[in-house]
N, C-alpha and C positions, 0 to 999 in steps of 0.2 A: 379058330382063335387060339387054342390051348399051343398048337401046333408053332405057330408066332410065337409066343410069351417061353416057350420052353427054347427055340431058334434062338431069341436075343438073350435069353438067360445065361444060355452057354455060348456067346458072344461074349459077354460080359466078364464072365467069366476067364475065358481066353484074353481078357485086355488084362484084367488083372495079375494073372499068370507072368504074362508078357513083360507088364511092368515093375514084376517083383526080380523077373532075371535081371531086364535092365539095370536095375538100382542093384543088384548084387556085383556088375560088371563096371557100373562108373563111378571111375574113381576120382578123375580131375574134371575141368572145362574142356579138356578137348572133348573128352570122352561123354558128358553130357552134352554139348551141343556138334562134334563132329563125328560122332563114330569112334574117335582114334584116328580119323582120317583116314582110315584103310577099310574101308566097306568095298565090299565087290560088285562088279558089274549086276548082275539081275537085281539085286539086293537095291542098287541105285535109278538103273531102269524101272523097277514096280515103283520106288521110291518116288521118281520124278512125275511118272504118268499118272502116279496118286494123288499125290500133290498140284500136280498142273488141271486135272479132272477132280470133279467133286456133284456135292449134291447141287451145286452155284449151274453147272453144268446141265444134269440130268430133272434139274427142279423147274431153274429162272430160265435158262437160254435154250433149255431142248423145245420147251414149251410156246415160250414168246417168237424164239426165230422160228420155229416150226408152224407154228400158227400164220406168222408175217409172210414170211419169205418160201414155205410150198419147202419142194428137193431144191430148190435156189442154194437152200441153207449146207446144203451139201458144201457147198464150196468153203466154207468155212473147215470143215470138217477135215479137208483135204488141205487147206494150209496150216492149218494148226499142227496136222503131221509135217510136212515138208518143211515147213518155217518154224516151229515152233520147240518142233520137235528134234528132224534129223539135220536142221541146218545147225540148229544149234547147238547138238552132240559133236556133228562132225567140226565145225570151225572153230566154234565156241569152247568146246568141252575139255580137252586136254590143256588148252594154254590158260582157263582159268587155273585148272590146277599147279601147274608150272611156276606162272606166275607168280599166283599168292603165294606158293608153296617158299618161293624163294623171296619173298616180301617178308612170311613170318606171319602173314596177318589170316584173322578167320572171320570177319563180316567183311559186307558188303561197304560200310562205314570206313573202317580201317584200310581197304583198301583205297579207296579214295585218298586218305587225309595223309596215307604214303607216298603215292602215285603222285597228287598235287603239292604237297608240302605244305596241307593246309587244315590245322584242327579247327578251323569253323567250318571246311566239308564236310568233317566228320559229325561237327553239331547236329548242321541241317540235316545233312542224310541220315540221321539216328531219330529225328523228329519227325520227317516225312513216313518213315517206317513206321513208327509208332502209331501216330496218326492216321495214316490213311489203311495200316493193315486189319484199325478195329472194325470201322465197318464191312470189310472186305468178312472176316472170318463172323460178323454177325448176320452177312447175306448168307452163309453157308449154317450157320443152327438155323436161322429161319427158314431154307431149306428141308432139311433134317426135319424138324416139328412139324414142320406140313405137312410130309408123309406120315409121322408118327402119328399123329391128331388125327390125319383120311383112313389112317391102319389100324388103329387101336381105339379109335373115338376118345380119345383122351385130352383133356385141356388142354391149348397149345404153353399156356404155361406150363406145365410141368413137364409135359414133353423136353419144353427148352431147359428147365431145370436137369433135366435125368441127361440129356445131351452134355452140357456143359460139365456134368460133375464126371461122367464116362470119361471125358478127354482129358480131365484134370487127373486124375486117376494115373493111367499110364504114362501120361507123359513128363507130371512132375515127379515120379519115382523114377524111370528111367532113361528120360531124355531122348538124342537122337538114336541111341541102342534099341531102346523099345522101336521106335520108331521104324529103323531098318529091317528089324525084324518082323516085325507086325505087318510091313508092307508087300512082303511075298508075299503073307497070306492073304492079305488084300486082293491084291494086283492078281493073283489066281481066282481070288471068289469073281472079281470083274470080268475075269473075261470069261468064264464060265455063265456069268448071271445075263451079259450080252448077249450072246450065242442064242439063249434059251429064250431071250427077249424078243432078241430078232424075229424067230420062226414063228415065234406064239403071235405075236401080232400078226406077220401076213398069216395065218391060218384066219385069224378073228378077220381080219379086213379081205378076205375073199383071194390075196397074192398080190403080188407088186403088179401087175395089169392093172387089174380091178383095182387098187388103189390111186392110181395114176388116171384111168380113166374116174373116180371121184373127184378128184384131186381138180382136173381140167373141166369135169363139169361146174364144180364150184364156180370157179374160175381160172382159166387158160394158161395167166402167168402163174399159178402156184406150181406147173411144169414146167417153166422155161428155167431159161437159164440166166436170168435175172428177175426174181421176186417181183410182187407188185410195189413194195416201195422204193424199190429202185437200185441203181448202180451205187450211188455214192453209200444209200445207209447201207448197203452188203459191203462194200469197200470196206468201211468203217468201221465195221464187225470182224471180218477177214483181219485187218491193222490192229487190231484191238487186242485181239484174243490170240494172235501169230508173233506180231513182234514183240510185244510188251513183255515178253517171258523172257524175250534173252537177256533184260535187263532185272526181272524181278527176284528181290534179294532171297526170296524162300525157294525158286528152280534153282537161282545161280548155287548157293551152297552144295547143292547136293554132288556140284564138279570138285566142292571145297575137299568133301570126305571121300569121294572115291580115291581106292587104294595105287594105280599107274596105267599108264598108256593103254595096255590092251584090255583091260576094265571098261576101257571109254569103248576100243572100235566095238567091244560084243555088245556095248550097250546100247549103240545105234540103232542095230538091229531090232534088240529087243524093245527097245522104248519108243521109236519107231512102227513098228507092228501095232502095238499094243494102244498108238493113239488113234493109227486110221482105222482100229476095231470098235473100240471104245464111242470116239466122236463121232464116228462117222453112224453107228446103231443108234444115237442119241439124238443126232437129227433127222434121223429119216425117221425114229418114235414120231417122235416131234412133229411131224408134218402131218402125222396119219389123226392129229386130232381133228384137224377141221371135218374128219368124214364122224369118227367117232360122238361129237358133242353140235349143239346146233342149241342155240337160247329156247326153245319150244321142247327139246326131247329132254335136254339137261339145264335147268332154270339155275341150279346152283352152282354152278363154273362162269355163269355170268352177269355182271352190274344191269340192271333198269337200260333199256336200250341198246340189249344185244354185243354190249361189251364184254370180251371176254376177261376172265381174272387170271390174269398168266399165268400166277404161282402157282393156281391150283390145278390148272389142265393137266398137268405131267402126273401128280399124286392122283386125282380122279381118274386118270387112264390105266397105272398100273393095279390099281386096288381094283376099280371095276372092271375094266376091259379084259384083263389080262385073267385067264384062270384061276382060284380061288388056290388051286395046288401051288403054283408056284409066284406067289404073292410074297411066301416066305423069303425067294430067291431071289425079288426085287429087292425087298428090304434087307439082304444083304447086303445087294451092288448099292445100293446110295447111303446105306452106311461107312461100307468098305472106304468109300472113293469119298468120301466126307470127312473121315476122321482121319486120314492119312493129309488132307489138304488142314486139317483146322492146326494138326501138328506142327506141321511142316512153320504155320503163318505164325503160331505162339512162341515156336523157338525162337525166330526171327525176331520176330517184335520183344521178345523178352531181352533178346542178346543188345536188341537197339539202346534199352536203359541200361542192363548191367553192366558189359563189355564196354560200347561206345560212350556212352554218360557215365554212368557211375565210376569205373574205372579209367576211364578217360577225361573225367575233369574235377570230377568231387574227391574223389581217392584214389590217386594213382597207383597206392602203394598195398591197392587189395591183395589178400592171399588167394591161391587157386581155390581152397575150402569155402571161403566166404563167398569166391564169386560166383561159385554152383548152388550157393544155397541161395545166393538172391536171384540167380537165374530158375531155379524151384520156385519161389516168394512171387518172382514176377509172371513166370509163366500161369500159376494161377489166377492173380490178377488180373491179366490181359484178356483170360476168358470172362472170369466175371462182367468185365468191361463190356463184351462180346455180348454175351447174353443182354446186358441191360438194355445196350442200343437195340438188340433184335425184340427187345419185349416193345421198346417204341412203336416198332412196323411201321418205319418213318416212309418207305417208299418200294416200290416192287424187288425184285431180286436184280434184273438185270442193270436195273438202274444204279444201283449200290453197288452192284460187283463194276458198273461203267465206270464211274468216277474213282475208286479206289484204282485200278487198275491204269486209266488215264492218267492220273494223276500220277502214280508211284514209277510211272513210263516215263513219261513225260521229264521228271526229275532224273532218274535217273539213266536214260538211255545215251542222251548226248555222251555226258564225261564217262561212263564204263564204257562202250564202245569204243571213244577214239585213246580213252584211257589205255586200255590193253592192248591197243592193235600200232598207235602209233607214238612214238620220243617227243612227239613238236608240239603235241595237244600240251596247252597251258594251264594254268589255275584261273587264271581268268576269263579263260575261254570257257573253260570247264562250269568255272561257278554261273558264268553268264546264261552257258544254256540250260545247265538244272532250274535256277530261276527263272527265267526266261520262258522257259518248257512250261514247268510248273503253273504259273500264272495266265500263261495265252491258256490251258484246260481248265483253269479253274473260272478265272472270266468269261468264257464262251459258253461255258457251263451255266454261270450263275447268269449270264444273259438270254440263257433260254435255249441255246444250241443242247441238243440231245447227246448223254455225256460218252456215246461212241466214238458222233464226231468232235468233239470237245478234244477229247482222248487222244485221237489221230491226230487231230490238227496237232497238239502240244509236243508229241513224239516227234511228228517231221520236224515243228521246229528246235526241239533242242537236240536233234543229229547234225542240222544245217548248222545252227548257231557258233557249237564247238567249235567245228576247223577256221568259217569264219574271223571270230574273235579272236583265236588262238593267233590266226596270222596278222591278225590286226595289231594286236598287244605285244609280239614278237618286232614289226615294227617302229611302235610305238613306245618301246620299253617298258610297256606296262605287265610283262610277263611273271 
């Protein structure tokens, strides 16, 4: 235990550190929320794969797809690199920056309301960010606290308290500077803490044989190659957690601040690697619980009737399963890969009120000074926010990170995609399928569809909807 408490001390310590540079280095808004714009490749790759990977990862989804879906879950793990990742560095990556670069604009709002000619895109897109980002970043403290609470016996309130005040720390002294830089050292302790993750479990679970022969004896399909619940919920999962990035405004930024062209190709590489290492050790954890836990051996990972409690299977596995030596190194990696994502979402949502609201319609005529301090004001607020909703424990992790993500896709995937790729997408097309998107996730949702497929469904259709309407309203004159 001593061992732990002296590990996160000087963690803490190093945020601190971190975020005193930062705030000595930012000096305007670009500088708090883009770097300066010129951060370099690896610096952007840990950046991205920290951001995109979190404790939401290693907590809710290693645990609950790993439980559901067997090695099925694999396959997730592998589009999340391909799609998520290097589809999205390589096509995506440099002509974000181009673009915006020659737009002038730094959110994901601004671009729109340029692109369309439309300051109520920028409204909405500034509200959906807001809104959907809070509980997305309170699935990830309640992450965070669960391992804290299974590692330290400590109330998960103040766990969630000591979380929240850590990220306010660094990040309202120095913005996306702390960030960048804090995120090397992340994105190294990750793939280190992986590595060590990997082997120590197949040693404990007898080797990937012997795990796979568990695995089949349970039952059959936890080996195949589609889970026991099926194609469409893996589909669903796969779309969720693959496409939804290339539109989500906390990855999209981070092509906002890389420094040019050859920043991007090395970053592929690296950001690329570093997610089929990452994801892909996280579900194969993940699957090794069903040999690990059983309602008769382990009573407290599961509900009255053999249900299991998802959140808790991933923290009960690296605390107990895993050797008592390197329990410290766990609670790195899901530290690391959590405060880098909880960053990443406060900038974002902080820049949705300051930037797009506040100086976009209440005071157009902010100074650069004011707007880094309300972007400081707000960035702390938006955790508090964070925390409150995670003190609720209104519903499991993956559930909450479904609909935040469904949702913030959905809105935004139609009009940034055909926004940047093609001249003929309208404003009306645009705004059609954001709303459009929006609403078919949120209805399917609230009518009981599981908010994966909710999620997917909303995303197909506001990519359909766009080009649709666009050529509708180009006829119509309703352009």
């Amino acid at each position: 235990m001593a061992s732990r408490i002296i590990v996160v001390a000087l963690y803490v310590l190093m945020i601190i550190v971190v975020g005193l540079i930062g705030l000595r280095r930012t000096k305007s808004f670009k500088d708090f929320f883009l770097g300066g714009g010129k951060v370099g490749a690896w610096m952007t790759a840990f950046s991205y794969g920290t951001a995109y990977f979190s404790a939401v990862l290693f907590i809710g989804f290693a645990g609950s797809i790993g439980w559901e879906f067997g090695f099925s879950g694999l396959w997730i793990a592998l589009f999340n690199a391909l799609v998520g990742v290097f589809l999205v560095w390589s096509v995506f990556g440099w002509r974000i920056k181009r673009v915006t670069s020659e737009m002038g604009v730094t959110t994901m709002s601004e671009f729109l309301e340029k692109r369309y000619g439309s300051p109520l895109f920028k409204l909405l897109s500034a509200l959906v960010i807001f809104i959907f980002m809070i509980p997305y970043s309170a699935a990830v403290f309640m992450g965070l606290s669960y391992l804290f609470t299974t590692t330290f016996g400590i109330p998960f309130l103040y766990a969630l308290i000591f979380m929240g005040a850590l990220t306010s720390i660094y990040l309202v002294m120095g913005g996306y500077k702390s960030m960048a830089m804090i995120d090397m050292v992340f994105g190294m302790i990750m793939v280190a803490s992986v590595i060590i993750l990997f082997f120590s479990t197949l040693r404990e679970a007898g080797g990937l044989m012997s795990i796979a022969a568990d695995l089949s004896a349970i039952n059959p399909e936890l080996t195949s190659a589609v889970g026991p619940p099926g194609f469409w919920a893996l589909f669903s999962f796969v779309c969720l957690t693959s496409v939804a990035p290339i539109a989500m405004p906390q990855l999209v930024q981070k092509f906002y601040a890389i420094r040019d062209r050859r920043a991007v190709r090395i970053g592929i590489i690296g950001s690329t690697f570093f997610a089929i290492l990452v994801c892909g050790v996280a579900y194969f954890i993940g699957s090794t619980t069903r040999i690990f836990f059983s309602p008769e051996a382990t009573p407290g990972v599961f509900e009255e009737g053999g249900t299991p409690i998802v959140d808790r299977l991933m923290p009960e596995l690296l605390v107990n399963v895993i050797p008592e030596a390197l329990t410290v190194v766990i609670l790195l990696l899901i530290l690391s890969a959590s405060m880098s994502t909880l960053a990443a979402l406060v900038l974002v949502s902080s820049s949705s009120f300051a930037k797009d609201f506040f100086a976009g319609f209440v005071r157009k005529d902010v100074s650069d000074k004011t707007l880094t301090r309300l972007m400081r004001f707000m960035s702390g607020f938006f955790v508090l926010l964070s925390v409150i909703l995670a003190l609720m424990d209104i519903d499991t992790i993956v559930i909450i990170l479904g609909i935040s993500w469904g949702a913030i896709g959905s809105f935004f995937l139609g009009p940034f995609v055909w926004g940047l790729f093609t001249k003929w997408s309208t404003r009306f097309g645009a705004l059609s399928s954001g709303i459009l998107g929006l609403a078919t996730c949120l209805v399917l949702y609230f009518c009981g569809v599981p908010s994966p497929q909710a999620g997917t469904i909303g995303m197909f259709v506001s990519l359909i909807i766009n080009p649709v309407f666009s050529l509708i309203s180009r006829k119509t004159g309703l352009a």
